[in-house]
Residue, then its C-alpha position, 0 to 999 in steps of 0.5 A: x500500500x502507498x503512504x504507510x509508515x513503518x515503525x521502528x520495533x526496537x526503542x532508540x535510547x541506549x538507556x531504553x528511555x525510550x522504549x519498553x523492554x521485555x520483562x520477566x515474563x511478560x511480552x509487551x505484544x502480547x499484552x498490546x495485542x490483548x487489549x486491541x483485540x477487546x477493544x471494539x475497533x477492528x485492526x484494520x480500521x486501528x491500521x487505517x488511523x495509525x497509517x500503517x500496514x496490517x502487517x505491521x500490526x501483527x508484526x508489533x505482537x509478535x516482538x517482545x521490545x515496542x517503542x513506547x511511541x507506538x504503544x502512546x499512539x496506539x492507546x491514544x487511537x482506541x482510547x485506553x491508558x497504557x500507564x495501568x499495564x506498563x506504569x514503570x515505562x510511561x513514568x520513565x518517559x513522562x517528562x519527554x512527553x510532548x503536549x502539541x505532538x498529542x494536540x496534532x494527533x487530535x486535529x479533525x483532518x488526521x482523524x475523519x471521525x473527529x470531523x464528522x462529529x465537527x460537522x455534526x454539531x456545527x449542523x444541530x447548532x446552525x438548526x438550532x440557531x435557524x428554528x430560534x429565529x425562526x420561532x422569533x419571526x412566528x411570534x413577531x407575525x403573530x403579535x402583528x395580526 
């Protein structure tokens, strides 16, 4: 597929302040993928909003290392917090969080359902403006006769 981004698996830090490394027992894909699995949207359509292959979906399931980027992004598309099942990792990288890279992730035109909610409320609000004007001339042409 065009226009796809692959993401880097592996964390960038030599300290891993960036990415979340394999713990004791536990794979971090794995536990990614549980929660994506009970969340109600599908892995396509997680796939279509992160701009990535399906593939590369499964491909971050299968690893036990995930940047802690990728798993922000995921969490931020289907509205979990990730701090429950990996809080030992989002506070090591809570200061280097950046407040306007999650306000652009949040922009109507990279997220269509956003917009349509946009043009939803700014058409009940124009109609509710309209029937209250409307009301107002019923009214002016009732006291008038």
């Amino acid at each position: 597929m065009h226009g796809k981004i692959d993401y880097p698996v592996i964390g960038y830090d030599s300290n891993n302040a960036g990415s979340i490394s394999n713990g004791s027992d536990s794979n971090y894909g794995q536990i990614l993928e549980r929660v994506v699995r009970r969340d109600r949207m599908g892995i396509s359509e997680l796939a279509r909003r992160l701009n990535v292959s399906r593939r590369t979906i499964y491909n971050w399931f299968e690893t036990d290392n995930l940047s802690i980027d990728i798993i922000s992004k995921i969490g931020f598309v289907i509205g979990h917090d990730f701090s429950n099942e990996f809080p030992e990792e989002f506070a090591k990288t809570r200061n280097y969080v950046n407040d306007d890279h999650l306000g652009d992730a949040q922009s109507s035109t990279e997220n269509p359902s956003n917009a349509i909610y946009y043009w939803m409320d700014r058409y009940i609000k124009l109609l509710e403006k309209f029937n209250a004007v409307l009301s107002h001339e019923i009214k002016d042409h009732e006291s008038v006769v």
